[in-house]
C-alpha positions as CSV (number, residue, x, y, z in Angstrom):
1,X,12.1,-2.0,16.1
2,X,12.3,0.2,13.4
3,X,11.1,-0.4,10.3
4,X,13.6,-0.3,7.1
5,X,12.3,2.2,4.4
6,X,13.3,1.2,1.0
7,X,10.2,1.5,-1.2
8,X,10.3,3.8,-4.0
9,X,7.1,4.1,-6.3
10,X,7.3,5.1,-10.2
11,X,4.2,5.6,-12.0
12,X,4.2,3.9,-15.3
13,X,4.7,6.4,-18.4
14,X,2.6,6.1,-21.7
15,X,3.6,3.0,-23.6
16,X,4.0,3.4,-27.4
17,X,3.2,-0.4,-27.7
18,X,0.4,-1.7,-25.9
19,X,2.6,-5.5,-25.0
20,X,2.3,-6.0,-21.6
21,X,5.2,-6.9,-19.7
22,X,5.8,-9.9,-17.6
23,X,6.6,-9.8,-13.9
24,X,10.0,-10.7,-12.5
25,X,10.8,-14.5,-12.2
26,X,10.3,-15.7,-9.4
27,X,14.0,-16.2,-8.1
28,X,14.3,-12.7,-8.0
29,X,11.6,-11.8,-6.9
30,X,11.4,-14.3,-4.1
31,X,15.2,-13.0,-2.9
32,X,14.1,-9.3,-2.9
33,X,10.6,-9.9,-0.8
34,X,12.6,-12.2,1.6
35,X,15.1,-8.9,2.4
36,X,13.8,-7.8,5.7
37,X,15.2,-6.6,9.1
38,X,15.9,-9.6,11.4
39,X,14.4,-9.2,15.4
40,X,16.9,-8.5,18.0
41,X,17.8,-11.1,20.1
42,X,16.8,-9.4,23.0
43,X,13.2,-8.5,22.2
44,X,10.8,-9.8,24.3
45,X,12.9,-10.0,27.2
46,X,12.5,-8.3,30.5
47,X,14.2,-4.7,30.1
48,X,16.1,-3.2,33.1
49,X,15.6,1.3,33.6
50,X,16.7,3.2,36.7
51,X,17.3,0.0,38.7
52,X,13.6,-1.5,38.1
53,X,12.5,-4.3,36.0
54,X,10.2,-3.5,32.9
55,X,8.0,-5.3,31.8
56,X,8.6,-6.9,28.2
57,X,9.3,-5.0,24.9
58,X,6.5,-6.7,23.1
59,X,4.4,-6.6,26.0
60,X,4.3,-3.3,26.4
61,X,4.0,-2.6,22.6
62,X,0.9,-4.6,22.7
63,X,-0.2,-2.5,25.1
64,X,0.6,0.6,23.2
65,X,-1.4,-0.5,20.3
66,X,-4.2,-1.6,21.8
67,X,-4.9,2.1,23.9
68,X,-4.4,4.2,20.8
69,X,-5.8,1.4,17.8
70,X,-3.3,1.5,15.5
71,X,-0.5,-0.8,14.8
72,X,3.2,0.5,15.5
73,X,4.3,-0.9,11.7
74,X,1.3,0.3,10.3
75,X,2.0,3.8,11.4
76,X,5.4,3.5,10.4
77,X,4.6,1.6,6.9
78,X,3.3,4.9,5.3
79,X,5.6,5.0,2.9
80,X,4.6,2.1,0.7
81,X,0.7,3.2,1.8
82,X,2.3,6.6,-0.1
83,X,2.5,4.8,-3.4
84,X,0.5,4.9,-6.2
85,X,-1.6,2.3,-7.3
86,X,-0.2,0.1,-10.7
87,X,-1.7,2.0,-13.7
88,X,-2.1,-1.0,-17.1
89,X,0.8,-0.9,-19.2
90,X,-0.5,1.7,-22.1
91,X,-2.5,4.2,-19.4
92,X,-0.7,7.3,-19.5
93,X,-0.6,9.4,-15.9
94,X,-2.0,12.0,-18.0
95,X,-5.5,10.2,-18.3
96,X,-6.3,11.0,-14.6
97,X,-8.5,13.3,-13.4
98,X,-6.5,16.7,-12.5
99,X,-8.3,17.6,-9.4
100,X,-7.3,13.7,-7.7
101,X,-5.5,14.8,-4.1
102,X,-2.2,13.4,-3.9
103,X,-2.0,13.5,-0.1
104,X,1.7,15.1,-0.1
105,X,0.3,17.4,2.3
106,X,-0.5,14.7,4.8
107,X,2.1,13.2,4.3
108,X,4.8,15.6,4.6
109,X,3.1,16.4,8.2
110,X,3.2,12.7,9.3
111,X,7.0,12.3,8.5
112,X,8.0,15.1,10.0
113,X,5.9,14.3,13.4
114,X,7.7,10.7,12.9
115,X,11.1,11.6,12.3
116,X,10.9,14.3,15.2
117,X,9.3,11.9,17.7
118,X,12.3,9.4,17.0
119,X,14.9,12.1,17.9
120,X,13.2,13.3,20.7
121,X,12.3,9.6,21.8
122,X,12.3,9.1,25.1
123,X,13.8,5.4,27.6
124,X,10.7,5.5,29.4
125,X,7.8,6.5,27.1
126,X,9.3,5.1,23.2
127,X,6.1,4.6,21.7
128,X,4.7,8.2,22.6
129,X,4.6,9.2,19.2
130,X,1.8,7.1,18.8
131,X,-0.5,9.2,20.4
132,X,1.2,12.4,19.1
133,X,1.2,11.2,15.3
134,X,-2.1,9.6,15.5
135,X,-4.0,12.7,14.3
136,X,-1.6,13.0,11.2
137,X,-1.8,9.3,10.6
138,X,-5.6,9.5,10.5
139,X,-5.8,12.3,8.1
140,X,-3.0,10.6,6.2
141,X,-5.1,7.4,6.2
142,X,-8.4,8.4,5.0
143,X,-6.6,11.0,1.9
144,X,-4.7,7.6,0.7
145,X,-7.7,5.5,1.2
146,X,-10.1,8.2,-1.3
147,X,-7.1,8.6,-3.6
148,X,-6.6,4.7,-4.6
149,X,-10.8,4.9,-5.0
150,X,-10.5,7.8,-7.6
151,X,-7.3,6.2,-9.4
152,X,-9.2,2.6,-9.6
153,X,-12.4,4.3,-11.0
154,X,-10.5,5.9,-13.5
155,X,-8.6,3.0,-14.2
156,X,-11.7,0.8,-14.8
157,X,-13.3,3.0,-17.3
158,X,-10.6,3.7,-19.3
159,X,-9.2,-0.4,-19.5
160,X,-13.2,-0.5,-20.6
161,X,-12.9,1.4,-23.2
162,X,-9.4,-0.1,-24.4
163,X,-10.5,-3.6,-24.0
164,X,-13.5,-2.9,-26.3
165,X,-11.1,-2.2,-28.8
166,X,-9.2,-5.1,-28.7
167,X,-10.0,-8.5,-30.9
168,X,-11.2,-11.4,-28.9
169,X,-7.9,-12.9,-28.9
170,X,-5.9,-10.0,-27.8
171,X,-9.3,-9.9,-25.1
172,X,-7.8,-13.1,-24.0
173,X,-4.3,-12.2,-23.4
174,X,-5.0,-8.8,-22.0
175,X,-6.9,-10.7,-18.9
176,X,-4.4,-13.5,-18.6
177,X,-1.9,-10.9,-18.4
178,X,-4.1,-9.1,-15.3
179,X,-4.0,-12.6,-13.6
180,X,-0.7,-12.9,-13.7
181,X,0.1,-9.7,-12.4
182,X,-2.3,-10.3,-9.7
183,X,-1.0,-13.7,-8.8
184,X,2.7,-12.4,-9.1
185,X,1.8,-9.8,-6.2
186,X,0.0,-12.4,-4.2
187,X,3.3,-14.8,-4.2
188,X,5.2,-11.7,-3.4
189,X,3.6,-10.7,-0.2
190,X,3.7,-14.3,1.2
191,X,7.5,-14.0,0.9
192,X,7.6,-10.9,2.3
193,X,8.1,-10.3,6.1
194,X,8.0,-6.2,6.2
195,X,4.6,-6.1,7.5
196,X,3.8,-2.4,5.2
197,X,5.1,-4.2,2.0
198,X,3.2,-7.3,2.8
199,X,0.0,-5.1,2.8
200,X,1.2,-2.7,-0.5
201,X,1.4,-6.0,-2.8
202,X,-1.7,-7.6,-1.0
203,X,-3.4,-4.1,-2.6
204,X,-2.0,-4.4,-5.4
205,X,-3.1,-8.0,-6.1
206,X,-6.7,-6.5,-5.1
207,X,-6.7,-3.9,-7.3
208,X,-6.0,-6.5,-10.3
209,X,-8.8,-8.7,-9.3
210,X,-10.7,-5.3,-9.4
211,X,-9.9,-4.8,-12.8
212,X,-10.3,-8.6,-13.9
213,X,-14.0,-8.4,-12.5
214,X,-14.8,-4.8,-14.0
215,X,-14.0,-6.3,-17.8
216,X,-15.9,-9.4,-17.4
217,X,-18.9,-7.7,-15.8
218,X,-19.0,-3.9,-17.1
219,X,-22.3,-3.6,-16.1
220,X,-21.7,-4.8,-12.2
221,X,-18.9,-2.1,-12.5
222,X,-21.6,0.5,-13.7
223,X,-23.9,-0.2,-10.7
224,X,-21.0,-0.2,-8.2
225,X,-19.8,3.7,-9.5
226,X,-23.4,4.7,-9.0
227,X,-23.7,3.2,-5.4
228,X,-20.5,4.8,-4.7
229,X,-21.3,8.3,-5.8
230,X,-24.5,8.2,-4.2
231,X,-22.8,7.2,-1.0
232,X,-20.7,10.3,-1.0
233,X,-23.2,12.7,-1.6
């Protein structure tokens, strides 16, 4: 029941040309999301240690998640939660803010808590590292969580101010461009069965719908910023 962990995340560079670039077709695409680990044909069933029945695998996973509230492939999905969110095509990683936490800290400490409960893993207690990782997890979590807030807010003003500059019929394209993106991601996790990639395009298809509705309503995006600094204060 481990998970596979083949998700690498680039950040766009600075485009000289501002063209946006279409998304993979969809036969691609649809052959890479469908690329997942297959269950064992023995999960579920009742397990046999030290001459006594156990109960089932999934059974006593449920279990597991339910005592310590997190998800056994969420814990292990931090990876993809690891990448960045999709910058628009001409925004330069440069453009953030310098002082936006990258959470390599965190995460550093929840791999290494992961990768040395799974060689100290023990028959009898396989999902301990739940418990012992939790605390990592959590601070992992919430530094991811603020990060993809700070990147989005800079995102949406600086597609406001780039948008402004564009003719009505480059306007036009710009958000149809956003939409397709958006609905690219959204085909892309319902052919996906890796639970944590599921949930990184799922974001990602958010975070377009984020920017769609910050253009068309600049002033609803004003108001939100304000409620969301005063919240942190």
């Amino acid at each position: 029941f481990w998970l596979k962990n083949a998700v690498v995340g680039v950040l766009p560079s600075r485009a000289k040309l501002c063209r946006s670039q279409s998304p993979a077709s969809s036969e691609s695409m649809a052959a890479a999301a469908m690329e997942a680990p297959a269950e064992g044909s023995t999960r579920g069933m009742v397990k046999r240690y030290l001459g006594r029945q156990q109960e089932p695998e999934k059974s006593r996973l449920a279990t597991a998640e339910k005592r310590f509230g997190m998800g056994w492939n969420e814990l292990h999905a931090y990876k993809e939660k690891m990448l960045f969110p999709v910058l628009p095509t001409c925004m330069g990683v440069d453009e953030l803010p310098k002082d936006i936490s990258l959470c390599e800290t965190y995460f550093r400490g929840l791999d290494r808590c992961l990768v040395q409960g799974r060689e100290n893993e023990q028959p009898g207690s396989p999902y301990a590292r739940m418990q012992i990782c939790k605390p990592h997890w959590i601070k992992f979590n919430r530094c991811t969580k603020r990060r993809d807030e700070l990147i989005m807010r800079s995102v949406r003003k600086w597609e406001q101010e780039y948008y402004a500059s564009l003719d009505q019929s480059s306007r036009q394209e710009y958000l149809e461009d956003i939409d397709t993106k958006m609905r690219y991601f959204l085909y892309a996790a319902s052919h996906t069965a890796d639970e944590g990639k599921k949930a990184r395009l799922e974001l990602n298809a958010q975070h377009c719908a984020i920017r769609q509705s910050s253009l068309l309503n600049p002033r609803q995006n004003f108001d939100d910023d304000s409620v969301q600094s005063t919240s942190t204060v």
